[in-house]
C-alpha positions as CSV (number, residue, x, y, z in Angstrom):
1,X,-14.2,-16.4,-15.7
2,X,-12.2,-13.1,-16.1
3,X,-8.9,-13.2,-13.4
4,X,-8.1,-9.8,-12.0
5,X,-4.8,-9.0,-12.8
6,X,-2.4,-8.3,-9.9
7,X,1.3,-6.4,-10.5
8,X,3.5,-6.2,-7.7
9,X,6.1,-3.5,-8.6
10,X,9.1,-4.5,-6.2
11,X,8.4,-8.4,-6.5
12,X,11.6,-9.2,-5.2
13,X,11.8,-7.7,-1.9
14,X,9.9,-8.8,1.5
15,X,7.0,-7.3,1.4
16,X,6.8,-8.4,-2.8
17,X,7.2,-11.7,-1.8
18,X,5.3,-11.9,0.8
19,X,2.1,-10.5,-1.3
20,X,3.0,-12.7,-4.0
21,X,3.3,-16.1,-1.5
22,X,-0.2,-14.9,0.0
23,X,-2.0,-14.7,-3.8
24,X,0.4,-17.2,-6.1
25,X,-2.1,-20.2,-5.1
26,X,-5.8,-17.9,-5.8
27,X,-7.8,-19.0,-8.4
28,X,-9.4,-15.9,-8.9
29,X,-6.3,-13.5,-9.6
30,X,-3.3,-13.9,-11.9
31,X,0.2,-12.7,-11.0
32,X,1.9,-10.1,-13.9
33,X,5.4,-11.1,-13.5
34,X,8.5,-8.8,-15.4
35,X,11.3,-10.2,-16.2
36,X,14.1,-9.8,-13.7
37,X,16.4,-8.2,-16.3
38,X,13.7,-5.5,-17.2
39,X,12.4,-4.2,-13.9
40,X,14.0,-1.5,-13.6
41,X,13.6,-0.8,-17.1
42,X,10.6,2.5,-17.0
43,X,8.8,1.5,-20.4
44,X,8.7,-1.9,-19.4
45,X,7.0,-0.6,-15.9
46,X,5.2,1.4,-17.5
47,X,3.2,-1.7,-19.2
48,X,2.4,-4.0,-16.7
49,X,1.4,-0.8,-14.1
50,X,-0.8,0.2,-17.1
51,X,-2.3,-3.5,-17.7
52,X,-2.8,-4.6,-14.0
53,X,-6.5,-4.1,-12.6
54,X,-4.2,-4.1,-8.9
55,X,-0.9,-2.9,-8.1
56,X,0.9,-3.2,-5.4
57,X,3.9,-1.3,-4.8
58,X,6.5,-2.1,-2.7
59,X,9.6,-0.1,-2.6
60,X,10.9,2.5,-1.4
61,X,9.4,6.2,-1.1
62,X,11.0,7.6,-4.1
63,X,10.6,4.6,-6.4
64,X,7.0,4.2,-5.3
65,X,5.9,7.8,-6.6
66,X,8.2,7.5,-9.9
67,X,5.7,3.9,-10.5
68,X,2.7,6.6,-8.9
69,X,3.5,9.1,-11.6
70,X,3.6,6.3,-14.7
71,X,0.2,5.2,-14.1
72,X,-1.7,6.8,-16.2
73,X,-5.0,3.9,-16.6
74,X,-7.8,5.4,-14.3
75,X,-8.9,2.2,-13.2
76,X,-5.9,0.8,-12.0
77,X,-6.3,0.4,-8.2
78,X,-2.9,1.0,-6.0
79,X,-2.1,-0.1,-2.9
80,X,1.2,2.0,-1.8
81,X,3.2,0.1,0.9
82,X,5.8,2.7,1.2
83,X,5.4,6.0,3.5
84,X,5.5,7.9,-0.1
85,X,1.2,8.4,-0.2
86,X,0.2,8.4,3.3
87,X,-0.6,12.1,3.5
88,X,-1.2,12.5,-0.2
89,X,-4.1,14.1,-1.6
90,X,-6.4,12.1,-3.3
91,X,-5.0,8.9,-1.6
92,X,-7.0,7.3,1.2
93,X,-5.7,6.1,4.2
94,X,-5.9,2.2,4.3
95,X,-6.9,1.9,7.7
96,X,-10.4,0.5,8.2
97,X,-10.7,0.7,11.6
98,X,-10.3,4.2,11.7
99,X,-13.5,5.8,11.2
100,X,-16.7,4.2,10.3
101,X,-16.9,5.9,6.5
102,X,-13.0,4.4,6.4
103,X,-13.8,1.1,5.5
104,X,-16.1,2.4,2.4
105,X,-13.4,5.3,1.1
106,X,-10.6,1.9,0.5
107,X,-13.1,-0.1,-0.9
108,X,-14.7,3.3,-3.4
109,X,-10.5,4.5,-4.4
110,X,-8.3,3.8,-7.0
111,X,-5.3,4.9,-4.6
112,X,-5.0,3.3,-1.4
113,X,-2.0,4.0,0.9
114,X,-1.3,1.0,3.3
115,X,-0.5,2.3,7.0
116,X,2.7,1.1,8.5
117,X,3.6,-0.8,11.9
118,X,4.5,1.7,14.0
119,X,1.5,4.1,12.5
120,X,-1.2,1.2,13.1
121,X,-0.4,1.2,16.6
122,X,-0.4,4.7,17.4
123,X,-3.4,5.4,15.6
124,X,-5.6,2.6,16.6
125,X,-5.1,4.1,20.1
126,X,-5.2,7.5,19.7
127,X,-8.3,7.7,17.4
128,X,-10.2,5.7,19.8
129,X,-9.2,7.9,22.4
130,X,-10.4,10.8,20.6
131,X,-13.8,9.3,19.9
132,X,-14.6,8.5,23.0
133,X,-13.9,12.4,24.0
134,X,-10.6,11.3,26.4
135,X,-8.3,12.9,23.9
136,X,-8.6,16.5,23.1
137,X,-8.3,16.4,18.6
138,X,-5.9,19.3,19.5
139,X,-3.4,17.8,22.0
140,X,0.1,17.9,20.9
141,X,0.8,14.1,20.5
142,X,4.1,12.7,20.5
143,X,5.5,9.2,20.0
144,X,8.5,7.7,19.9
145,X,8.7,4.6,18.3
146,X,11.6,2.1,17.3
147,X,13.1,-0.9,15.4
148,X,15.7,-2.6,14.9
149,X,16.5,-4.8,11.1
150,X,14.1,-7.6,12.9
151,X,11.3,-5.0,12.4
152,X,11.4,-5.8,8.6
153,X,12.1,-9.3,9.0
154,X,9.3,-12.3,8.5
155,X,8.8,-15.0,10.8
């Protein structure tokens, strides 16, 4: 049985951790690790982006396009969790529930950006609202949303 391969480019922040926690124990995928001492080194980044059927990345907006930018294997599937590729072109939205083609663009693309918190929540109300015809598609829209460091904690 062939394992996909996952890479998770920021493994040692939350949300790396976190992914890695939820998938370590899966019979069915096996974790690329890099050494600590060459993460941040771009060749080395290069390789296991390049070798991974799955990448996850997981820092911030600038680092997540620089490890964007070095992919250069087609069939490498990204899932961005930065804010770096939410309005991207050639990016889809990873946000099932938003439309009922939605669902079908994640699972068809090689470049999936993950919606945030604060997004999700906005979203999943407003697009309903402008389905079922109570929001106008052209109403100027405004939210204000907040956090504080708990936001980015775990529990």
């Amino acid at each position: 049985m062939s394992r996909t391969k996952v890479y998770i480019d920021g493994q040692s922040g939350t949300t790396g951790l976190q992914i890695h926690g939820r998938i370590e124990a899966r019979e069915d995928l096996r974790l690329l690790r890099i050494s600590d001492e060459r993460r941040h080194e771009v060749k080395e980044r290069r390789k296991f982006l390049n070798d991974a059927d799955i990448v996850f990345l997981c820092l911030p907006d600038e680092g997540a396009r620089q490890a964007g930018s070095l992919v250069e294997n087609p069939d490498v599937c990204i899932i961005d969790a930065s804010t770096a590729h939410r309005t991207t072109n050639g990016w889809v939205y990873g946000f099932p529930e938003l439309s009922l083609g939605q669902r079908r663009a994640i699972a068809s693309s090689r470049r999936i950006a993950n919606p945030g918190c604060h997004a999700t929540g906005l979203v999943s109300v407003a697009a309903s609202l402008v389905r079922m015809g109570i929001l106008p598609t052209d109403y100027p829209l405004c939210c204000f949303s907040l956090t504080g460091y708990s936001g980015g904690a775990s529990v």
